[in-house]
C-alpha positions as a Markdown table, in Angstrom:
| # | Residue | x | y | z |
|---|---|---|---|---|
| 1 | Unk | 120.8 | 96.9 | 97.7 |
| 2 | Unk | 121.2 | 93.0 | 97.1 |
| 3 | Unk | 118.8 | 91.3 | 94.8 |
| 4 | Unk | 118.5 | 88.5 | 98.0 |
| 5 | Unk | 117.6 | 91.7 | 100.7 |
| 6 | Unk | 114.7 | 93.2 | 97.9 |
| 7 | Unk | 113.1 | 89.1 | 97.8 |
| 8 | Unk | 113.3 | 89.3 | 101.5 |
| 9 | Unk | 111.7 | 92.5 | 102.0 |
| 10 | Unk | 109.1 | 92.0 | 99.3 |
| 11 | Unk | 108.0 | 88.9 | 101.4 |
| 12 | Unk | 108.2 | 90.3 | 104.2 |
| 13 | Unk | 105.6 | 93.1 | 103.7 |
| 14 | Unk | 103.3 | 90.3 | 101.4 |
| 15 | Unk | 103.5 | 88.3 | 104.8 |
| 16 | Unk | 102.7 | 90.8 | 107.4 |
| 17 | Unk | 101.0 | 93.5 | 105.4 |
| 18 | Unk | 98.4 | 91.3 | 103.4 |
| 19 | Unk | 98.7 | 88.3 | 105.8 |
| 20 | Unk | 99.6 | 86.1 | 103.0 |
| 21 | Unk | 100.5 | 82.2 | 103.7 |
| 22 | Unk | 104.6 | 82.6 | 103.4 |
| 23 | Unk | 104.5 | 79.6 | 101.4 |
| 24 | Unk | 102.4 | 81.2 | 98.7 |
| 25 | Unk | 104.8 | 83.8 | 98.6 |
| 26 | Unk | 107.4 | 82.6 | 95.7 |
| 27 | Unk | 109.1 | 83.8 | 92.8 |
| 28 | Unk | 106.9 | 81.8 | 89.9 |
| 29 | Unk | 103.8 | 83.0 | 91.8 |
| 30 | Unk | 101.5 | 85.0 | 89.6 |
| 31 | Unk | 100.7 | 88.5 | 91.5 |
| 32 | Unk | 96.9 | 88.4 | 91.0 |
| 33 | Unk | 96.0 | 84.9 | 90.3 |
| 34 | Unk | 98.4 | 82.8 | 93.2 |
| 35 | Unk | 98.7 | 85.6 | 95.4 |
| 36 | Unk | 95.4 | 87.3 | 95.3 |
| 37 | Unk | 96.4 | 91.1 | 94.5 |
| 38 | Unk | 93.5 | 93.3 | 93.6 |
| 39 | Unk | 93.7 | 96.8 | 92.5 |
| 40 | Unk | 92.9 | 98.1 | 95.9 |
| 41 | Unk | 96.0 | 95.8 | 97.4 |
| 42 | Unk | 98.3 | 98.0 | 94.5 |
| 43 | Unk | 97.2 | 100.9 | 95.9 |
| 44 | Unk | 98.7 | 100.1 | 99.6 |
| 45 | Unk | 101.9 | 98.6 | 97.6 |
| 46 | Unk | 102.6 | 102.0 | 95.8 |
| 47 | Unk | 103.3 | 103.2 | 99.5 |
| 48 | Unk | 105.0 | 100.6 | 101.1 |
| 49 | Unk | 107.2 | 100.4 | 98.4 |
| 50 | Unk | 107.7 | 103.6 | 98.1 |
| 51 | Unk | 108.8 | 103.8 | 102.0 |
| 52 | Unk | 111.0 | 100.3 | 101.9 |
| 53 | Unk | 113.0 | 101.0 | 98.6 |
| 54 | Unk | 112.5 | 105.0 | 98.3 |
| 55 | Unk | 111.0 | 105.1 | 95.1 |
| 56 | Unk | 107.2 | 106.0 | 93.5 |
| 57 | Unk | 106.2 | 102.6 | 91.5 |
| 58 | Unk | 104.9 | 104.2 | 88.2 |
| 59 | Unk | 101.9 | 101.6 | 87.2 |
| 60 | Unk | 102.3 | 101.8 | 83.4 |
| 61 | Unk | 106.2 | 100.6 | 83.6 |
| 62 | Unk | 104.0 | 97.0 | 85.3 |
| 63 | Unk | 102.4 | 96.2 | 82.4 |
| 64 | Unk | 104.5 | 93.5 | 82.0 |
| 65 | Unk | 105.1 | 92.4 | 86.0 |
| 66 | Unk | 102.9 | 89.0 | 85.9 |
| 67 | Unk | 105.0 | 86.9 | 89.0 |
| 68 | Unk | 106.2 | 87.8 | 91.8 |
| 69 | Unk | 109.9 | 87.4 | 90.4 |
| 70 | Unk | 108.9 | 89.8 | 87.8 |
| 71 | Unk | 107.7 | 92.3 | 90.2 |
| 72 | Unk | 111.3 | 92.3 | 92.1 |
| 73 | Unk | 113.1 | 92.5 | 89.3 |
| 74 | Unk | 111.2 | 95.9 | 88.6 |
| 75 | Unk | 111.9 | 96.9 | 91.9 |
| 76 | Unk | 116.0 | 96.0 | 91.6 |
| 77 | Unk | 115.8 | 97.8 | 88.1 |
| 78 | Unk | 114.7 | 101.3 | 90.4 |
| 79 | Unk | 116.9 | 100.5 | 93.2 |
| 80 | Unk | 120.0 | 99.5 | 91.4 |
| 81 | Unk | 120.3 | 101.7 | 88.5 |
């Protein structure tokens, strides 16, 4: 899957899923702090990611996912390997 088509999705589900202002939704934005995810938000990711990109997010490989470019680079690091 192309790096562009894992951004898109990514926004796509912030957007619908969360009903997050699309213009928040950028790749310097900070997960918690610009976007708003809380704990119980993570939860409902673990799924959705796990049905868009086919793969179980393990939360202690995130300890380092701050932005939002971070987090989709960990998702094209489980999807393209």
């Amino acid at each position: 899957m192309e790096r562009k088509e894992i951004d898109q999705k990514v926004k796509d589900f912030l957007v619908s899923e969360f009903e997050i202002e699309e213009s928040v939704v950028v790749p310097e934005a900070r997960l918690r702090e610009d976007i708003g995810i809380d704990s119980l938000d993570f939860v409902d990711i673990i799924v959705i990611v796990d049905r868009t990109f086919g793969f179980r997010i393990v939360p202690e490989e995130l300890k380092d996912v701050v932005t939002l470019e971070d987090f989709c680079n960990y998702i094209d690091s489980k999807v393209n390997q």
